[in-house]
C-alpha positions as CSV (number, residue, x, y, z in Angstrom):
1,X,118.7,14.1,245.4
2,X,121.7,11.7,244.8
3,X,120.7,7.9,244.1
4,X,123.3,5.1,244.3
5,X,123.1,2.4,241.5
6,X,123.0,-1.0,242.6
7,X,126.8,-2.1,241.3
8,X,128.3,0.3,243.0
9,X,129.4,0.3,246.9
10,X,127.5,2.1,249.6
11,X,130.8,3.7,250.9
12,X,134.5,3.0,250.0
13,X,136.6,4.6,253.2
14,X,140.0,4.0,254.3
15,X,139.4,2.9,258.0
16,X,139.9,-0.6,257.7
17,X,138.4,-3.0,260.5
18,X,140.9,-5.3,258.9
19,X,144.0,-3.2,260.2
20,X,142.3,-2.0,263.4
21,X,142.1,-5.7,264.6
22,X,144.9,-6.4,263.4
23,X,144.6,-8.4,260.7
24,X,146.3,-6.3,257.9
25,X,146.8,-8.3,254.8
26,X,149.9,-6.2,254.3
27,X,151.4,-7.8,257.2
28,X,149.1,-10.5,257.4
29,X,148.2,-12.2,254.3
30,X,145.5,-14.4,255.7
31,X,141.6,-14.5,254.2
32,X,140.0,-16.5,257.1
33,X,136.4,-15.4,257.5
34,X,135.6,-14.0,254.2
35,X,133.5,-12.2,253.0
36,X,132.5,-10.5,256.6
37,X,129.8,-8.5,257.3
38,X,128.4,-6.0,259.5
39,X,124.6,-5.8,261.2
40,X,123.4,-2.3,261.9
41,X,120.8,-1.9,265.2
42,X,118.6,-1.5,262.2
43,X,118.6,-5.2,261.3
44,X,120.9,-3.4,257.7
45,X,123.5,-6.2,256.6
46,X,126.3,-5.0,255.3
47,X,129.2,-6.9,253.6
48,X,132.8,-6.0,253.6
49,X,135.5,-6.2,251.0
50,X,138.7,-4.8,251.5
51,X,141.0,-3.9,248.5
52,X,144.4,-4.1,250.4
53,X,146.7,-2.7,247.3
54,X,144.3,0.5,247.8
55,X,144.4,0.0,251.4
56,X,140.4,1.2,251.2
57,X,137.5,-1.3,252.6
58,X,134.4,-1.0,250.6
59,X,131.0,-1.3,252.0
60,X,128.4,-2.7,250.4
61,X,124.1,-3.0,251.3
62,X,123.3,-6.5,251.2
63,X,119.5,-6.1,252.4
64,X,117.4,-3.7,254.9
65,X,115.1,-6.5,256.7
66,X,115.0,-6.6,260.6
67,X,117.6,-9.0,262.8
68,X,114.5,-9.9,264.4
69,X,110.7,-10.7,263.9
């Protein structure tokens, strides 16, 4: 079984929610809103960074703890 260390992303892809509603720092250099995030169904927060010179967005697993009690 694979384990993922702590200092390292839970996925780097290069779908970028940046570009799809877009708000491509190659076109569009602004960082209003950062750092954004992601809630899964799950209650699973997820932050976003975006390396733009990549053109990848890496996701990273900020905690597993229900939305709601």
């Amino acid at each position: 079984m694979e384990t993922r260390s702590d200092n390292a992303p839970l996925m780097t892809c290069r779908y970028c929610i940046l570009h799809e509603m877009g708000h491509c720092r190659k076109y569009s250099p602004l960082r209003e809103g950062e750092p954004r995030y992601l809630r899964l169904a799950n209650g699973t927060l997820l932050r976003l960074e975006f390396d733009c010179k990549e053109c990848q967005m890496l996701i990273w697993e900020v905690s597993t703890e229900p939305a709601c009690k």
